[in-house]
TITOR-947521 format. One line per field, with one value per residue: residue in three letters; chain; x, z negated, y of N, C-alpha, C in turn; residue number from 0. Coordinates in nm, 2 decimals, padded with zeros to 4 digits, always signed. Layout:
REM residues N
residuo ALA;...
cadena A;...
n_xx X;...
n_zz Z;...
n_yy Y;...
ca_xx X;...
ca_zz Z;...
ca_yy Y;...
c_xx X;...
c_zz Z;...
c_yy Y;...
num NUM;...
REM end
This chain:
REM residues 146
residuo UNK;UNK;UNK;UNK;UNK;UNK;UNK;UNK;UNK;UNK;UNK;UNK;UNK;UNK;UNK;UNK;UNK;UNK;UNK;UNK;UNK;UNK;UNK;UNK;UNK;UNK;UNK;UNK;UNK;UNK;UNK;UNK;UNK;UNK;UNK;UNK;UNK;UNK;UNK;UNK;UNK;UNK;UNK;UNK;UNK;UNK;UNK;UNK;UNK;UNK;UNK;UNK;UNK;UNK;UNK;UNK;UNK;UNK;UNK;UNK;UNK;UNK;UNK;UNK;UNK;UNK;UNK;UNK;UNK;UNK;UNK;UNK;UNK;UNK;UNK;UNK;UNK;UNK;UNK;UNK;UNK;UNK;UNK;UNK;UNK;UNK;UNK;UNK;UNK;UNK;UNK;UNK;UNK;UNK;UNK;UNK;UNK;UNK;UNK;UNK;UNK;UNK;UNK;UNK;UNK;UNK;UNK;UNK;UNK;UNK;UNK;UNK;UNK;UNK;UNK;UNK;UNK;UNK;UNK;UNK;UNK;UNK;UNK;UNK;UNK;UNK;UNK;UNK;UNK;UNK;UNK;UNK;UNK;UNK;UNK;UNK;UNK;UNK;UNK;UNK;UNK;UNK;UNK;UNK;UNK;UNK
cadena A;A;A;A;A;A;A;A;A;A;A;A;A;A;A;A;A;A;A;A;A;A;A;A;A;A;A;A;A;A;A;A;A;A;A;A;A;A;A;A;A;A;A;A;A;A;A;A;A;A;A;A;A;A;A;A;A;A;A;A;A;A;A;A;A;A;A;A;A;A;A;A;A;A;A;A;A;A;A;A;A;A;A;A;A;A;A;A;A;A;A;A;A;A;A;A;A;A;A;A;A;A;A;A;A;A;A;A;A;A;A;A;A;A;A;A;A;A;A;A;A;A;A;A;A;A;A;A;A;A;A;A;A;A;A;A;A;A;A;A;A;A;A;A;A;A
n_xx +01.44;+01.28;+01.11;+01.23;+01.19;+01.21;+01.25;+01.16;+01.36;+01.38;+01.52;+01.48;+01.29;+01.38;+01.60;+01.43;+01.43;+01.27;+00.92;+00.67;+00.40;+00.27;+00.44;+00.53;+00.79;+01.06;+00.90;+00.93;+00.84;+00.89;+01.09;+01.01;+00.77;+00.85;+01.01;+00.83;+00.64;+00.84;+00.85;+00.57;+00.44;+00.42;+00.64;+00.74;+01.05;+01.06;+01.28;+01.42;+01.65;+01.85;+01.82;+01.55;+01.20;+00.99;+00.84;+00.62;+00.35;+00.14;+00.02;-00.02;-00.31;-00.51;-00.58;-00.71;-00.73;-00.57;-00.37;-00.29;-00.02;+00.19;+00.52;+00.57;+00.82;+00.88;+01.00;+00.81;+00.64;+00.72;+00.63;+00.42;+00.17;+00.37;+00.38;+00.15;+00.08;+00.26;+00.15;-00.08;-00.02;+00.08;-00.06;-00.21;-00.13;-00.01;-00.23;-00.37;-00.18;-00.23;-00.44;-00.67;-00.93;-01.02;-00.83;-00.73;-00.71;-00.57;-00.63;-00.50;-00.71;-00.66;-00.47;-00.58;-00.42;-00.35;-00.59;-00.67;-00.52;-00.59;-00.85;-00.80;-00.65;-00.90;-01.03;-01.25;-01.45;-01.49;-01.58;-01.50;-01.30;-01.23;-01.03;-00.77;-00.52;-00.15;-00.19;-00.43;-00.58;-00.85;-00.91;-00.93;-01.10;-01.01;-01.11;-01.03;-01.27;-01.31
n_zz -02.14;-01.87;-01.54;-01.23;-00.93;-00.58;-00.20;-00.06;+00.05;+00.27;+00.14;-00.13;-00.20;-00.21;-00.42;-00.69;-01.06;-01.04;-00.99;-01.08;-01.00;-00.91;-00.67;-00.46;-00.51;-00.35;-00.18;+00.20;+00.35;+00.19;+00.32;+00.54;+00.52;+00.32;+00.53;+00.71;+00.54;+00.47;+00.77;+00.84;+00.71;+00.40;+00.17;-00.21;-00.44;-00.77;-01.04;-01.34;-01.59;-01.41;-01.27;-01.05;-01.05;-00.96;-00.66;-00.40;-00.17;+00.10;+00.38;+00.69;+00.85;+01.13;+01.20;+00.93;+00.78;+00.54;+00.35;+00.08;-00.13;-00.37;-00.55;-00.83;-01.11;-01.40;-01.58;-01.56;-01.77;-01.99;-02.00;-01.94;-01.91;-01.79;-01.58;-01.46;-01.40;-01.21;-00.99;-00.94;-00.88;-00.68;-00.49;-00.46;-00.35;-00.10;-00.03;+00.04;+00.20;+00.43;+00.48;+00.39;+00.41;+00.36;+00.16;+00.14;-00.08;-00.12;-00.32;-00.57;-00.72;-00.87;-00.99;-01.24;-01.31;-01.09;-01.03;-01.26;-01.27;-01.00;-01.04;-01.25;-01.11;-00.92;-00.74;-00.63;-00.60;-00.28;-00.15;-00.15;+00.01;+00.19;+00.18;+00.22;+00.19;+00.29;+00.14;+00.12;-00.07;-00.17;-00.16;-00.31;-00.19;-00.21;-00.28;-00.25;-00.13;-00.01
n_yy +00.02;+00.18;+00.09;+00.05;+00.18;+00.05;+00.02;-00.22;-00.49;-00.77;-00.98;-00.97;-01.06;-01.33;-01.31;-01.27;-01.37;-01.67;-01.71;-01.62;-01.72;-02.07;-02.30;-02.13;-02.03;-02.21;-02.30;-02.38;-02.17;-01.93;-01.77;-01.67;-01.58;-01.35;-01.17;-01.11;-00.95;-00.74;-00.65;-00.61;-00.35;-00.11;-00.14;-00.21;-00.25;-00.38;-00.29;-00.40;-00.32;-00.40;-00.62;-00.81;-00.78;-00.80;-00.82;-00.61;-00.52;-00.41;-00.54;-00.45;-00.55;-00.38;-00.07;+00.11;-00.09;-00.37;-00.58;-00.68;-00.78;-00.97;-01.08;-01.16;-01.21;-01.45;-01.23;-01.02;-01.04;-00.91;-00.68;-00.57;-00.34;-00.16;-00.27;-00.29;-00.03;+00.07;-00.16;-00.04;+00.28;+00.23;+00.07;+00.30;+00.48;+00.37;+00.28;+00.57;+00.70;+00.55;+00.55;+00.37;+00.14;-00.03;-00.30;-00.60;-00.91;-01.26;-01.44;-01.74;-01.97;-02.21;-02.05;-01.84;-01.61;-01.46;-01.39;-01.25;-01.05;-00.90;-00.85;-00.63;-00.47;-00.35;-00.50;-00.72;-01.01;-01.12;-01.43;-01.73;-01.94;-02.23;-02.52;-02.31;-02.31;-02.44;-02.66;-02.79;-02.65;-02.44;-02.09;-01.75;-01.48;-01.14;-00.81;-00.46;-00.22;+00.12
ca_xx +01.46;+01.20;+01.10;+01.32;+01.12;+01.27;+01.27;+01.17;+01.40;+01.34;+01.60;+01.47;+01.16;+01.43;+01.63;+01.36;+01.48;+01.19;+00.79;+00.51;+00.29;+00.36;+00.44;+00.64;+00.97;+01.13;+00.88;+01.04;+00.76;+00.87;+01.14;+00.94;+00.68;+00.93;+01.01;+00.67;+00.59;+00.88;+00.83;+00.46;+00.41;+00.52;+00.66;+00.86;+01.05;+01.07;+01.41;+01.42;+01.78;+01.93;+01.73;+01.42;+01.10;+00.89;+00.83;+00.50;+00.33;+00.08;+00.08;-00.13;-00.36;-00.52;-00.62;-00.81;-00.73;-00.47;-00.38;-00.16;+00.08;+00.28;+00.56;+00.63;+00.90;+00.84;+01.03;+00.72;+00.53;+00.76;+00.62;+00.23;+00.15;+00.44;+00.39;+00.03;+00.11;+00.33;+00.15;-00.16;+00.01;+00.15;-00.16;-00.27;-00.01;+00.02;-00.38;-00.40;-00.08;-00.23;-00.58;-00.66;-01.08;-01.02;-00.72;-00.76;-00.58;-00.59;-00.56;-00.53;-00.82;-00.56;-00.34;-00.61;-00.36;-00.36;-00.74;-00.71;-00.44;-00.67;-00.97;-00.74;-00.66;-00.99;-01.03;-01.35;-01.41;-01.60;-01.58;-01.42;-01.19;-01.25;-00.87;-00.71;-00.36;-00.12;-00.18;-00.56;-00.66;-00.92;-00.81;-01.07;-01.09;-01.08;-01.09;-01.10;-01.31;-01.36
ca_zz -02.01;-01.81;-01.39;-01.12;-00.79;-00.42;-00.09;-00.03;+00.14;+00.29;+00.08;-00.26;-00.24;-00.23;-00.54;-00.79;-01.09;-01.08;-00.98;-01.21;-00.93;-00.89;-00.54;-00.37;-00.48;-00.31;-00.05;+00.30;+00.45;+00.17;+00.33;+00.66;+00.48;+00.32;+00.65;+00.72;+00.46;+00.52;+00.91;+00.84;+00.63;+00.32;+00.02;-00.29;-00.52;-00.89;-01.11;-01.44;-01.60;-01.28;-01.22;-00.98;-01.17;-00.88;-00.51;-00.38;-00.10;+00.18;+00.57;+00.80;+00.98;+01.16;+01.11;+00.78;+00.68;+00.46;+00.30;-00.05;-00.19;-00.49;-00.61;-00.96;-01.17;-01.55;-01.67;-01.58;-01.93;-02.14;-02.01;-01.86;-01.85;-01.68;-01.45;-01.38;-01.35;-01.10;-00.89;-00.95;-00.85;-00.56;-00.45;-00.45;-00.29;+00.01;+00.03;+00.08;+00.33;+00.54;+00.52;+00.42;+00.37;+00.23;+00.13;+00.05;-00.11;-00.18;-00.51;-00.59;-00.80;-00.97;-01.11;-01.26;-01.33;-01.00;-01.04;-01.35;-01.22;-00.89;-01.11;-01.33;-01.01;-00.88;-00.65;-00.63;-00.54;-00.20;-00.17;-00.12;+00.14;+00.17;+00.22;+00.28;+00.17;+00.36;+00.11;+00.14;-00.19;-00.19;-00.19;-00.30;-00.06;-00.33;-00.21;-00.29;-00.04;-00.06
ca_yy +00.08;+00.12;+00.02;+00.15;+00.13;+00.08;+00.02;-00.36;-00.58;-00.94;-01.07;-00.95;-01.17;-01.47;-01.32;-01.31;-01.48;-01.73;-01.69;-01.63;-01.82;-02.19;-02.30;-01.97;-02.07;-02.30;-02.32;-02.33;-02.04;-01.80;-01.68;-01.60;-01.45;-01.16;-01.10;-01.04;-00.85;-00.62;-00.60;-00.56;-00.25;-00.08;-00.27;-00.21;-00.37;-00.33;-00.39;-00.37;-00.38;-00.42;-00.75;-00.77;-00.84;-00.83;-00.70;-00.61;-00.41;-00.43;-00.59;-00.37;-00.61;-00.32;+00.04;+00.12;-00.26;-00.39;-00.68;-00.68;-00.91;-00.95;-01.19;-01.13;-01.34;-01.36;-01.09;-00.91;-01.02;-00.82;-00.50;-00.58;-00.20;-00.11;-00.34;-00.29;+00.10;+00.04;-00.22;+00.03;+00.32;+00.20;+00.06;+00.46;+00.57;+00.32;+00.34;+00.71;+00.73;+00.49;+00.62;+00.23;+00.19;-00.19;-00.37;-00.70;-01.01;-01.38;-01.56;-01.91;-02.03;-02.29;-01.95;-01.79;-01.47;-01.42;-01.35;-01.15;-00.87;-00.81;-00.77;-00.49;-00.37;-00.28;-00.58;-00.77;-01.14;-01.14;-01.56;-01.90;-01.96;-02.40;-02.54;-02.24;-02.30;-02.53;-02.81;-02.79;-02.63;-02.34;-01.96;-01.65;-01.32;-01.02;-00.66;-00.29;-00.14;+00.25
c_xx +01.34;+01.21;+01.19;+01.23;+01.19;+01.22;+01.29;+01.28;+01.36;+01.38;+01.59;+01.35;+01.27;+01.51;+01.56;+01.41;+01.33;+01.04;+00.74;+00.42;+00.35;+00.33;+00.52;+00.77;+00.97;+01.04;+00.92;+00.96;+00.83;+00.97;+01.12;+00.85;+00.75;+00.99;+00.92;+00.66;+00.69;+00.90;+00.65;+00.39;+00.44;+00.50;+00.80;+00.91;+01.12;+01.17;+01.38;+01.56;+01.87;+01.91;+01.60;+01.34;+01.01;+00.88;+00.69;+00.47;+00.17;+00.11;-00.05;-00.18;-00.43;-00.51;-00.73;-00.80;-00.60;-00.49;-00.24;-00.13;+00.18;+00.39;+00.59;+00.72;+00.82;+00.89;+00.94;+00.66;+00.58;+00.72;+00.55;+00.21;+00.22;+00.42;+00.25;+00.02;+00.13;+00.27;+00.01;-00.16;+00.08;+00.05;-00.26;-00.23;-00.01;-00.14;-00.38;-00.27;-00.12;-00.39;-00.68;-00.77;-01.12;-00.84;-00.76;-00.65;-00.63;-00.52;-00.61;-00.60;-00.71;-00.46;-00.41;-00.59;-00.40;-00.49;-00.79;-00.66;-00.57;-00.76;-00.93;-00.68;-00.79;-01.05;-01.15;-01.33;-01.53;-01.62;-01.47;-01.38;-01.19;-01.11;-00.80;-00.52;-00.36;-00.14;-00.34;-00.65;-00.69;-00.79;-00.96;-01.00;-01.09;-01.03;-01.09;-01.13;-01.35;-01.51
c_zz -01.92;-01.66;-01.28;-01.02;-00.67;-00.34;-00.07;+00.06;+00.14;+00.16;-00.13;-00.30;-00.32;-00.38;-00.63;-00.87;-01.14;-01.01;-01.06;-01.13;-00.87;-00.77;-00.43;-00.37;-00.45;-00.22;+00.06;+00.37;+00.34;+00.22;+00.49;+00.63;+00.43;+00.43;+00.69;+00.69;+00.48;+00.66;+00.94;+00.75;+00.49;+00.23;-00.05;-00.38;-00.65;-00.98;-01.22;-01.52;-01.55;-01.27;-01.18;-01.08;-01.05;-00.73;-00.46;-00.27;-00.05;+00.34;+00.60;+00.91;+01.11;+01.11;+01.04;+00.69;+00.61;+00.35;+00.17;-00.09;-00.30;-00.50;-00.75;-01.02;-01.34;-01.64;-01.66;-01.72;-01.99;-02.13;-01.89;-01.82;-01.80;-01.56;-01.38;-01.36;-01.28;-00.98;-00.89;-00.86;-00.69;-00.41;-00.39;-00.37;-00.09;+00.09;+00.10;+00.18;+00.44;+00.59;+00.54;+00.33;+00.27;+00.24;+00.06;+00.01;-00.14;-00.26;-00.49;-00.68;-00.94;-01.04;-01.04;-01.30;-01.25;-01.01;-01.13;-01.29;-01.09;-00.98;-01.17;-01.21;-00.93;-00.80;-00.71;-00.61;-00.41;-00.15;-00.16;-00.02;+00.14;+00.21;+00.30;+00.29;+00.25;+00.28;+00.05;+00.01;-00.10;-00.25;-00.21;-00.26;-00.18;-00.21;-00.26;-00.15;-00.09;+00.00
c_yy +00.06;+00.06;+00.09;+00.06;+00.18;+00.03;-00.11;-00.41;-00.73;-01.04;-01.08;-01.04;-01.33;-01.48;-01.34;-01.43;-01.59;-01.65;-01.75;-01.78;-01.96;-02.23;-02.23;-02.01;-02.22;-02.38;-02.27;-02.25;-01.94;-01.72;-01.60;-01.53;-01.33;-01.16;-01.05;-00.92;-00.76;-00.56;-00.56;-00.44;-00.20;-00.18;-00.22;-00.31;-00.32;-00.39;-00.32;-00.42;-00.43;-00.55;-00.75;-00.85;-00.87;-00.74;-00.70;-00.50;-00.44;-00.48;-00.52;-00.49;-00.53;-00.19;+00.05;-00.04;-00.33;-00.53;-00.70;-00.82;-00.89;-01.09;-01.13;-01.25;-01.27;-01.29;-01.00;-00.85;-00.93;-00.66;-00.52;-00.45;-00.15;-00.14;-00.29;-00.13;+00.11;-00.03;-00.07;+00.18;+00.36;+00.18;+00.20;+00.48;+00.49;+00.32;+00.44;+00.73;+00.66;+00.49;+00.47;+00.24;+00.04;-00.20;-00.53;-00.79;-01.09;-01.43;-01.69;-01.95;-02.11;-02.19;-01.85;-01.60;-01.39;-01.31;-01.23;-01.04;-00.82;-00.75;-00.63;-00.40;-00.31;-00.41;-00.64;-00.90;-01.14;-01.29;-01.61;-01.93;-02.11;-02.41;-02.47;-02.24;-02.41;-02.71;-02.86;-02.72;-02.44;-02.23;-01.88;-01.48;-01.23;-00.96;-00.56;-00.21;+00.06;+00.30
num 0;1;2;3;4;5;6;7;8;9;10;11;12;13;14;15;16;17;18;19;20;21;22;23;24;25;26;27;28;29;30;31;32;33;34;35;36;37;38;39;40;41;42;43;44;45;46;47;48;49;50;51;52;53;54;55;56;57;58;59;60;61;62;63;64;65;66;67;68;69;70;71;72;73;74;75;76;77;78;79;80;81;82;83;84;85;86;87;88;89;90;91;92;93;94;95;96;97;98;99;100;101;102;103;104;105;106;107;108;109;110;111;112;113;114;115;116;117;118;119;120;121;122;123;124;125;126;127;128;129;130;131;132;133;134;135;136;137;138;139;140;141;142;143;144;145
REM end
């Protein structure tokens, strides 16, 4: 079966059975950030087998600027190219509706993955962010500028 894609809500960040990225679950900001992220611009969320695999979007910091986010759990692995279709696709899609000239995102150096998917999404590394997270470790700026 393949991805059924919808209509983010706050509360689908919190179901996820599990995160890929270590840290998110069962920190007490993530359930202020999916609020964020769904009061700050589009975002869906991807079930597969009537269980979320992952929700993902963008926050509009301004106009033409954009900033993406993903949670994935790991039911993603069993179906990488779907997945990366999908975040890929979406990334199109929310780009060109919003007439968005960068988009950027931060990854955590310590989960390397993070680092790979941007790269397969188009995303660059433009630097090092010095103790950017709340528990002082380094973050790196990617981007896809057009």
């Amino acid at each position: 079966m393949g991805i059924y894609i919808r209509d983010f809500e706050a509360s689908d960040a919190l179901m996820l059975d599990g995160i890929i990225e270590p840290g998110v679950l069962g920190n007490p900001q993530h359930a202020r950030w999916a609020a964020a992220y769904k009061e700050h611009g589009p975002a869906f969320t991807g079930v597969r087998d009537g269980r979320i695999i992952g929700c993902g979007g963008i926050m509009m910091l301004w106009p033409g600027v954009g900033e993406a986010w993903a949670n994935l759990a790991p039911a993603v692995k069993h179906s990488p190219k779907d997945v990366l279709y999908c975040l890929r696709k979406g990334l199109e899609i929310i780009s060109s509706a919003y007439q968005l000239r960068r988009v950027q995102a931060i990854a955590t150096p310590s989960f390397p993955e993070s680092v790979r998917l941007l790269k397969h999404l188009g995303f660059v590394e433009e630097g090092v962010m010095r103790g950017y997270w709340e528990n002082g470790e380094d973050a790196v700026m990617m981007a896809r500028v057009k």
